[in-house]
Every structure is written in structure tokens, then in C-alpha cells.
Backbone as JSON Lines, residues from 0, in Angstrom:
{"i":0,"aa":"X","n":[154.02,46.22,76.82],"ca":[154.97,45.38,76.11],"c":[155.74,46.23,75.11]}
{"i":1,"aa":"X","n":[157.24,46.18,74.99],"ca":[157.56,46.72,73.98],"c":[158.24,46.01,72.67]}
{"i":2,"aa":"X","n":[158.23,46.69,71.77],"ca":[158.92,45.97,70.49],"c":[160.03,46.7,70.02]}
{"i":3,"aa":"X","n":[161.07,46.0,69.09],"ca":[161.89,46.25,68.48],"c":[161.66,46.35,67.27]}
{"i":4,"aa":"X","n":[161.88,47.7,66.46],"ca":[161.53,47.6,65.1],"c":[162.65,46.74,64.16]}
{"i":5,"aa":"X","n":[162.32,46.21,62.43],"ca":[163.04,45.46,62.59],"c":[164.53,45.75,61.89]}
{"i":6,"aa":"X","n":[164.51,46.95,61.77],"ca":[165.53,48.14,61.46],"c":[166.81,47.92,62.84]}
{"i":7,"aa":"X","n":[166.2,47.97,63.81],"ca":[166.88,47.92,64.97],"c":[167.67,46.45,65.39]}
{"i":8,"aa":"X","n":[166.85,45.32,65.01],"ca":[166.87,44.39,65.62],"c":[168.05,43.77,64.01]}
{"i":9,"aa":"X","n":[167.59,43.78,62.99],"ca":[168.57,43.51,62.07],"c":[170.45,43.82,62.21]}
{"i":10,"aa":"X","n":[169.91,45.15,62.69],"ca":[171.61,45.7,62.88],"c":[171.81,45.35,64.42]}
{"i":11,"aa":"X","n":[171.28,44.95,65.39],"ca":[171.78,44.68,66.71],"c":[172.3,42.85,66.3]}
{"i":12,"aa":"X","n":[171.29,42.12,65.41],"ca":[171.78,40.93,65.42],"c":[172.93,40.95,64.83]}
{"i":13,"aa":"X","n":[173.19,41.47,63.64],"ca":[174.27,41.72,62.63],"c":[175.52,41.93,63.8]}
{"i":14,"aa":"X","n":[175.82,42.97,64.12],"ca":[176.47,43.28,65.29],"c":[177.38,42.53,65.98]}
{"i":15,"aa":"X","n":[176.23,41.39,66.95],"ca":[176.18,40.42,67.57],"c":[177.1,39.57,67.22]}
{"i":16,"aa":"X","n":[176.41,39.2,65.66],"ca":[176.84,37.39,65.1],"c":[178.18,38.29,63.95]}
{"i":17,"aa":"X","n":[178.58,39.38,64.04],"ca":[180.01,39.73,63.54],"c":[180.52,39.49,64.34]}
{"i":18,"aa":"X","n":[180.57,40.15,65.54],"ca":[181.81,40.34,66.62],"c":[182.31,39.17,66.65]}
{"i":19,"aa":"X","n":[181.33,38.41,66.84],"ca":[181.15,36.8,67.58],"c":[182.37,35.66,66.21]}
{"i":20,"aa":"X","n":[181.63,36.39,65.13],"ca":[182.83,35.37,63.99],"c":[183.97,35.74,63.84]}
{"i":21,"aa":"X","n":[184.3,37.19,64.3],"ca":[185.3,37.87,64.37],"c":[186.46,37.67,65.23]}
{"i":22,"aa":"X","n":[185.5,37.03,66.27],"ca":[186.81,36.84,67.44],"c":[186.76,35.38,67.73]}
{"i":23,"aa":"X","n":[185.81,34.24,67.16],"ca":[185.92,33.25,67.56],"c":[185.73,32.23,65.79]}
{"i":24,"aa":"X","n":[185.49,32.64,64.87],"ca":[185.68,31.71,63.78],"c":[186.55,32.0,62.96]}
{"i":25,"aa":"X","n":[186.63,33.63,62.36],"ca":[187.74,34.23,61.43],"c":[188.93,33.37,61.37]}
{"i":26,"aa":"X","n":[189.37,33.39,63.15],"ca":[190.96,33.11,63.47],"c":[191.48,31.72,62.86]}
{"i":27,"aa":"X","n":[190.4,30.8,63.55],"ca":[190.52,29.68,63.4],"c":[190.18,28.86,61.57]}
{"i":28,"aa":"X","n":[189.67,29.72,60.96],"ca":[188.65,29.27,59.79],"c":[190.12,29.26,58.98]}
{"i":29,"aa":"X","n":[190.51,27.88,57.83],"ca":[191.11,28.62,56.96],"c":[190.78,28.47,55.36]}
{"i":30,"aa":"X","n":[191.65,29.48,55.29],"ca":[191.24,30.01,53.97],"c":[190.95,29.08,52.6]}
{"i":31,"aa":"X","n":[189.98,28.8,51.86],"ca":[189.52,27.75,50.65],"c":[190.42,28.51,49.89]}
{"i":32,"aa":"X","n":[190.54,27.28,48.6],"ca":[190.9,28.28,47.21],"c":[189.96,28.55,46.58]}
{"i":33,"aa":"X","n":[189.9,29.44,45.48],"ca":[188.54,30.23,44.71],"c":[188.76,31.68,45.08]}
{"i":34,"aa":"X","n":[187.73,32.06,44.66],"ca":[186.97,33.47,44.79],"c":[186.53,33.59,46.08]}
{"i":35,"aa":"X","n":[186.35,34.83,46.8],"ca":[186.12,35.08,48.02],"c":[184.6,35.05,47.6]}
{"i":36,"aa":"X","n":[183.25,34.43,48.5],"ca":[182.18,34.73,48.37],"c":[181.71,36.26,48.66]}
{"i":37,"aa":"X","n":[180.98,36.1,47.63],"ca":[180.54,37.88,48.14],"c":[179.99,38.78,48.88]}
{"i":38,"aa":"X","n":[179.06,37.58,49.17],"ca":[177.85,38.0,50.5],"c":[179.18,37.4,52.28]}
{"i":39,"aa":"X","n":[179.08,37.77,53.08],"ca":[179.98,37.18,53.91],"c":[179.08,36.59,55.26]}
{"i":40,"aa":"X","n":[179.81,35.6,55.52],"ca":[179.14,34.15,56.57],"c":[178.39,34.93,57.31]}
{"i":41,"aa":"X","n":[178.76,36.41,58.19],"ca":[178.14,37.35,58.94],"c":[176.78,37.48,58.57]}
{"i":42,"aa":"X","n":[176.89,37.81,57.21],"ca":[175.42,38.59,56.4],"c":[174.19,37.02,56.38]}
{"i":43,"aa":"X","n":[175.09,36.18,56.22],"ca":[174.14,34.54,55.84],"c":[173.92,34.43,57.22]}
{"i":44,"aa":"X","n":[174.36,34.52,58.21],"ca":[173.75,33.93,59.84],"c":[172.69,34.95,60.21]}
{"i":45,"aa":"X","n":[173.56,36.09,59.76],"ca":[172.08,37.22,60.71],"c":[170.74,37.48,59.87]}
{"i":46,"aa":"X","n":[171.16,36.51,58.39],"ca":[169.48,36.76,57.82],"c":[168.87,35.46,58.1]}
{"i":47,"aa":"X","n":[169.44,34.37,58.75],"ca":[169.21,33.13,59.22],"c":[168.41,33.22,60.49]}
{"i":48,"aa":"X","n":[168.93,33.83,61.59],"ca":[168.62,34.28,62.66],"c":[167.22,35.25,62.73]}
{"i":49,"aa":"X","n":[167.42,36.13,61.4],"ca":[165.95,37.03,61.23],"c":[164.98,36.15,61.11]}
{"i":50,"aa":"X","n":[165.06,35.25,59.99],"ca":[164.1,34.71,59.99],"c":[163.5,33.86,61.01]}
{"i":51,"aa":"X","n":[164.05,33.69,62.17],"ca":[163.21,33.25,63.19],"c":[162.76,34.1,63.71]}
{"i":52,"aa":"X","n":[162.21,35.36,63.49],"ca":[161.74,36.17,64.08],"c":[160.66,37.12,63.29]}
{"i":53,"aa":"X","n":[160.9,36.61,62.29],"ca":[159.79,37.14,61.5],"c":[158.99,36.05,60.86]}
{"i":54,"aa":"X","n":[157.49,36.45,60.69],"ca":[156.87,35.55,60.47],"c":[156.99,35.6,58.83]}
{"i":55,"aa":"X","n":[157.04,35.38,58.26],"ca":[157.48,34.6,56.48],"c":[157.42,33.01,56.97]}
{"i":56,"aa":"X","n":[156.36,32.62,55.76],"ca":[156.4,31.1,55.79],"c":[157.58,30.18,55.16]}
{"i":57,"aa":"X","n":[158.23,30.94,54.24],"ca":[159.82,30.15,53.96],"c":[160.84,31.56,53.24]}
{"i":58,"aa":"X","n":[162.0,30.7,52.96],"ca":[162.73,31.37,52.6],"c":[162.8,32.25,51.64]}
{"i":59,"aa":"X","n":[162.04,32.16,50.19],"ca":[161.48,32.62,49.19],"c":[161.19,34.13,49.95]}
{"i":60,"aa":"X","n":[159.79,34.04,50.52],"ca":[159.28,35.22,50.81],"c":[159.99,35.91,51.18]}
{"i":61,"aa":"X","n":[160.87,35.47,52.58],"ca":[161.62,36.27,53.34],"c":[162.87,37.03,52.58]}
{"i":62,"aa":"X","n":[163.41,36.3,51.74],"ca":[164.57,36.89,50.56],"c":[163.95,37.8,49.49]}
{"i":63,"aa":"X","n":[162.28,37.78,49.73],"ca":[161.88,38.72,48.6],"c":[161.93,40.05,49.51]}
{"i":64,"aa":"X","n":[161.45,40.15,51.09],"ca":[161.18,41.25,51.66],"c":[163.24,41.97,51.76]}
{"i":65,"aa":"X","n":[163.58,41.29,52.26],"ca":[165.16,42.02,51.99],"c":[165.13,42.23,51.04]}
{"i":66,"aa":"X","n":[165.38,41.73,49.78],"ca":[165.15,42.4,48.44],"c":[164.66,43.88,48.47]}
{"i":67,"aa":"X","n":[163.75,43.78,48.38],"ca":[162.75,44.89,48.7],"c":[162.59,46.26,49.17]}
{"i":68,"aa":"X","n":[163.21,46.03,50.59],"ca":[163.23,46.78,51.64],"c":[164.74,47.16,51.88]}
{"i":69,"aa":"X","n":[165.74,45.65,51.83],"ca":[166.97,46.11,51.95],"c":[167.81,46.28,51.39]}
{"i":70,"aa":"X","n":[167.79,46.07,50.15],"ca":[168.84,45.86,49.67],"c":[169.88,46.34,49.54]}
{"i":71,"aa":"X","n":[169.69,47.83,50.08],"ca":[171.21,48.4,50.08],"c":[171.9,48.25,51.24]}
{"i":72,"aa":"X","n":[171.33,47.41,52.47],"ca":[172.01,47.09,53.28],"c":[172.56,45.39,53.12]}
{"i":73,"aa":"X","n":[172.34,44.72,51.85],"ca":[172.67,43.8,51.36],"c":[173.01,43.31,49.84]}
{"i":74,"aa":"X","n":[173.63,44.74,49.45],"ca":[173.94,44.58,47.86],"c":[174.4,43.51,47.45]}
{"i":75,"aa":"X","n":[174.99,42.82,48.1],"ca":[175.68,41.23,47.57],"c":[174.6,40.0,47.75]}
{"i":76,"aa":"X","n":[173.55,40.63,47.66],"ca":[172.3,39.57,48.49],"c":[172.36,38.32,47.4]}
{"i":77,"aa":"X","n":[172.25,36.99,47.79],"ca":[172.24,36.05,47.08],"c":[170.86,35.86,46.47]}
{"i":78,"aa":"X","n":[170.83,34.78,45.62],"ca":[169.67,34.21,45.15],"c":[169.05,33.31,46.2]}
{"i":79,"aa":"X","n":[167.87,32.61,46.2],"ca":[167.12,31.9,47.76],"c":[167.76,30.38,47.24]}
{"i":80,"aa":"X","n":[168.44,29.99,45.71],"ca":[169.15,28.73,46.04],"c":[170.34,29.14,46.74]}
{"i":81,"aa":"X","n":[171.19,29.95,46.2],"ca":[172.58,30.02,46.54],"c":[172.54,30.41,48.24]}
{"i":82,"aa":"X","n":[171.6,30.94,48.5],"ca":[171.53,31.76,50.12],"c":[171.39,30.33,50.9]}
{"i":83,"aa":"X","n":[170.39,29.49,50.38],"ca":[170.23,28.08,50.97],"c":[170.99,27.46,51.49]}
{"i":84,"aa":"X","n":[172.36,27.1,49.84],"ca":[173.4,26.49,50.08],"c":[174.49,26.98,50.52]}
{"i":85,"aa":"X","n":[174.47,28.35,50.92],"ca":[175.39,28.79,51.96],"c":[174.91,28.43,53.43]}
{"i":86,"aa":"X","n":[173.75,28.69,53.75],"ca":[173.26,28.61,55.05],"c":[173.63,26.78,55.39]}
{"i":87,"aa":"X","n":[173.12,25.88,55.22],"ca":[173.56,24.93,54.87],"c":[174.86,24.21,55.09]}
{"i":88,"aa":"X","n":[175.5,25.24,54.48],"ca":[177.08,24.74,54.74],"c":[177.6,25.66,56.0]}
{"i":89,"aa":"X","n":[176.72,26.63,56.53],"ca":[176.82,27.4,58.04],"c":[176.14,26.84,59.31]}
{"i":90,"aa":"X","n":[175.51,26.02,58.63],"ca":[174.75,25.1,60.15],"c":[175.44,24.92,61.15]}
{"i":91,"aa":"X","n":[176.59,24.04,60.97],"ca":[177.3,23.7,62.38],"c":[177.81,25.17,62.89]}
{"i":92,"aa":"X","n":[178.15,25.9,61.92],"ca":[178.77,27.5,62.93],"c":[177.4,28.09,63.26]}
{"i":93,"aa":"X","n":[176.43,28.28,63.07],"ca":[175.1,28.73,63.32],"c":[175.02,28.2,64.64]}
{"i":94,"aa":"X","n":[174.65,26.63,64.68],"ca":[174.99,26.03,65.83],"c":[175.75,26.39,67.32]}
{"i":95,"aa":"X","n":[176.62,26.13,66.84],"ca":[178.01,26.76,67.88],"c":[177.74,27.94,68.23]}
{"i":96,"aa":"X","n":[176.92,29.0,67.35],"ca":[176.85,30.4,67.87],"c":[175.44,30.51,68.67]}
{"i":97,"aa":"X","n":[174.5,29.5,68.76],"ca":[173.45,29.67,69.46],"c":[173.86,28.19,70.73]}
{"i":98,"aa":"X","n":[174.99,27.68,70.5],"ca":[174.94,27.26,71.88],"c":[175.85,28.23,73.02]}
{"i":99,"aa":"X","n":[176.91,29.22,72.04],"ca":[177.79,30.17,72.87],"c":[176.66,31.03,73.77]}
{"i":100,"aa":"X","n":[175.2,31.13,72.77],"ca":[174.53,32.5,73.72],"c":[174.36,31.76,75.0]}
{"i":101,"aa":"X","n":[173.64,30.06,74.52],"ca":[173.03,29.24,75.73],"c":[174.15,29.32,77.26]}
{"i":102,"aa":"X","n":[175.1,29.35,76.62],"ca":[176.43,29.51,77.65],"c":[176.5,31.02,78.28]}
{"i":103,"aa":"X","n":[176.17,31.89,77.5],"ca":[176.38,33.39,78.43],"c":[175.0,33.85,79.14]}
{"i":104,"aa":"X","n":[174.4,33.45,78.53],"ca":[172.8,33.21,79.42],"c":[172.59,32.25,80.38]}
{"i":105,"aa":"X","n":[173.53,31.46,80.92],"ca":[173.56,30.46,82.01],"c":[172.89,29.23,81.85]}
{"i":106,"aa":"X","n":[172.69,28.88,80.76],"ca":[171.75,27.56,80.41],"c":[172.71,26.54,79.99]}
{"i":107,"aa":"X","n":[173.65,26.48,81.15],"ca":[174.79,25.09,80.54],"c":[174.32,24.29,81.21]}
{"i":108,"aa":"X","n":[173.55,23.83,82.85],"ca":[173.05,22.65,83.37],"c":[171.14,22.42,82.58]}
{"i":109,"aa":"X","n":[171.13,23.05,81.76],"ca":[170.14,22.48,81.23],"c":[169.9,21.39,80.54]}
{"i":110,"aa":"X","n":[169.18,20.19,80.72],"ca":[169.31,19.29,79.37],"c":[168.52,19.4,77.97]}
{"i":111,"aa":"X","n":[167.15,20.21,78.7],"ca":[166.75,20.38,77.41],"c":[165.89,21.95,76.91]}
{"i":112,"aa":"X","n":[166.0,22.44,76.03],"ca":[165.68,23.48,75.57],"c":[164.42,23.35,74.52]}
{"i":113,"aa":"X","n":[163.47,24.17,74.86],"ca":[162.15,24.71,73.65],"c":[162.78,25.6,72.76]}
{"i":114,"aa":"X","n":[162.69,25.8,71.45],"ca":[162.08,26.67,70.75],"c":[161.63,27.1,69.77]}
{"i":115,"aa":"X","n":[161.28,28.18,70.05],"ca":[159.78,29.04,69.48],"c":[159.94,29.79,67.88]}
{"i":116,"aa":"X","n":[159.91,28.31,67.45],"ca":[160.07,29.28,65.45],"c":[158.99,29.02,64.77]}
{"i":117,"aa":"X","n":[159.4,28.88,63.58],"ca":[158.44,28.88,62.59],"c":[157.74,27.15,62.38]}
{"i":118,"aa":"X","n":[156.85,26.88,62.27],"ca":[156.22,25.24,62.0],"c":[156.83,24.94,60.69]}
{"i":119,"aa":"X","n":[157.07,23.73,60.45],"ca":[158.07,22.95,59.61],"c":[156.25,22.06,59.13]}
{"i":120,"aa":"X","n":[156.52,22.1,57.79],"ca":[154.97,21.63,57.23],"c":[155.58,19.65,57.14]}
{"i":121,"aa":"X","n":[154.41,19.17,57.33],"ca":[154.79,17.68,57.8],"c":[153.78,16.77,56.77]}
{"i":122,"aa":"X","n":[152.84,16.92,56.34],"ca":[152.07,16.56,55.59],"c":[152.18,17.49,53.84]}
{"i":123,"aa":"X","n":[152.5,17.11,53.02],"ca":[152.13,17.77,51.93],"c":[150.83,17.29,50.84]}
{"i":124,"aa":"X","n":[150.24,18.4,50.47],"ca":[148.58,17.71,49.95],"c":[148.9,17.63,48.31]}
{"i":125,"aa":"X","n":[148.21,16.68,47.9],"ca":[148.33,16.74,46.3],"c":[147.54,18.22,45.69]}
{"i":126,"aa":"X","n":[147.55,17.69,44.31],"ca":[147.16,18.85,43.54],"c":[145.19,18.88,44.32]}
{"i":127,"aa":"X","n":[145.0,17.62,44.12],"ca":[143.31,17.43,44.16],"c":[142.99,18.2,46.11]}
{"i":128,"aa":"X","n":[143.6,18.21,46.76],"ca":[143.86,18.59,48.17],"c":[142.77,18.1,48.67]}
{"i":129,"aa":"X","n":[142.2,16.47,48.51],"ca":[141.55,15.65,48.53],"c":[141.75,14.37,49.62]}
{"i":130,"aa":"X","n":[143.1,14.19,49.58],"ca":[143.78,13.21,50.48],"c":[145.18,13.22,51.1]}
{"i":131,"aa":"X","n":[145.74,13.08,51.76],"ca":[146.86,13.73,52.26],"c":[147.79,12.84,52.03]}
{"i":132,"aa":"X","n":[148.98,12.67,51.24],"ca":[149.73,11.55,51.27],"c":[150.09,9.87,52.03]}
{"i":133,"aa":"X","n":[149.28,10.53,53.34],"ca":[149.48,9.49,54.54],"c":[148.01,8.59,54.6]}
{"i":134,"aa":"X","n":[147.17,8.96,53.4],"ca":[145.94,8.19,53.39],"c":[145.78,7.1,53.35]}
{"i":135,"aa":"X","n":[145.34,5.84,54.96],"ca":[145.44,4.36,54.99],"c":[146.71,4.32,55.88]}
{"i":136,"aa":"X","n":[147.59,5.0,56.18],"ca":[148.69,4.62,56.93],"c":[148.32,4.48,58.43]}
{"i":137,"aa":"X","n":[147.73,5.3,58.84],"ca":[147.29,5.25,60.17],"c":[146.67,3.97,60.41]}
{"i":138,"aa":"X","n":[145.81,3.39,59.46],"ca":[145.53,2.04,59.92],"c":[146.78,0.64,59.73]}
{"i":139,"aa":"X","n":[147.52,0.87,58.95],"ca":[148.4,-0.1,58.92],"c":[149.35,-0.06,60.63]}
{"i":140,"aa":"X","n":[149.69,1.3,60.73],"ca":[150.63,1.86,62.05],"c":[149.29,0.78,63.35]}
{"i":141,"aa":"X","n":[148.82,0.88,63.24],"ca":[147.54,0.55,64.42],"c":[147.4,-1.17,64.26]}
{"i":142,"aa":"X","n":[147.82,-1.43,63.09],"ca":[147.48,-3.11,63.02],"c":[148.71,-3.51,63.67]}
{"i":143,"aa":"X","n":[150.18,-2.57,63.65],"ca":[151.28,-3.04,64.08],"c":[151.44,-3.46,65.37]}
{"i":144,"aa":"X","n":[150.83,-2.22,65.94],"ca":[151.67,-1.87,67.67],"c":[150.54,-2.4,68.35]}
């Protein structure tokens, strides 16, 4: 089996999800008034995209290891609110750019697609980590149906 280090795989995604805004969102996108953001939509998708590939349990961590490790390949690196609320407001182009791959990879008669990220936590425990918020619900759900 082989791997991609993530030196490699950072700058191949980067790459990727430039060209891709370059020739298909740039054109069309127009311009807000304000200040140009500093970090650019490129840099917010391909650390979006990392993180499905690295295991970090949320965003925090993962913005501490760029920190860290990259930062000079991300001097404009945001804070983990502001990175949030950029990503956020990149969803639908995030979107669009992972249904373009589904399209060059031949997965347009598909209806439905798996995938393989990180678990989204569904239960949160109190301080006492004693009872789980949903304690007694299961029996009400069961008296219903």
C-alpha cells in the first residue's frame, strides 16, 4: 500500500482546488465592496478538504497543526472562528467543486454516494458524564410508534 505524505498531498490539493476556482469561479464571482480577504477562498477549501483526510477531531486542533507546522505556507492563516465563517460562507462552492470531481470521475448516473470522513458527535454528555442528554427519550419514542 502506498501513502502520500502530507507535504505532498496539501500542495497537490491546493493545486487542484486553484486551477479549478481559477477557471470556473474567479470569472463568474463578483467583486464585494470592502477589503480584499486575506487568506484567499483557494487556501479556505484546500484546508477544508485536508481535513477530511486527516484524522483531527475538529477544527481547533487541525488549525493548531497548520499553525505549527505551516505556517509559512499560510501566513494569512485565520483564527478557527474567522476560518469557520469563511468556510461556511464556501459551502455551496465547496459543493460544486466536489460534485465537478463526481463528474470527471464518471459518477453522474449514480444516485447515491458514501463518504468516508470524520464522525459528527450526536450525543453530548454533561459535566457529571453520568447521563446522556437523551435520558427517558427512548421510552417516550417507543410509547409512540
Amino acid at each position: 500500500m502506498n501513502t502520500i505524505d502530507v507535504e505532498s498531498l496539501l500542495v497537490t490539493i491546493f493545486v487542484i482546488v486553484d486551477d479549478w476556482y481559477k477557471s470556473e469561479v474567479k470569472v463568474s464571482k463578483e467583486k464585494k465592496p470592502g477589503v480584499n480577504p486575506r487568506m484567499s477562498d483557494s487556501e479556505i477549501i484546500t484546508l477544508a478538504l485536508m481535513m477530511d483526510y486527516l484524522p483531527f477531531p475538529g477544527e481547533t486542533q487541525f488549525i493548531g497543526l497548520i499553525k505549527a507546522n505551516y505556517r509559512e505556507w499560510f501566513p494569512d492563516l485565520l483564527d478557527q472562528s474567522q476560518f469557520n465563517r469563511r468556510l461556511r460562507k464556501l459551502g455551496t462552492m465547496l459543493e460544486i467543486l466536489r460534485r465537478t470531481w463526481v463528474r470527471q470521475l464518471g459518477g453522474t448516473e449514480e444516485r447515491s454516494f458514501l463518504i468516508d470522513t470524520k464522525p459528527i458527535p450526536v450525543i453530548g454528555y454533561r459535566r457529571s458524564k453520568q447521563h446522556s442528554q437523551f435520558e427517558g427519550s427512548a421510552a417516550g419514542w417507543l410509547l409512540c410508534s
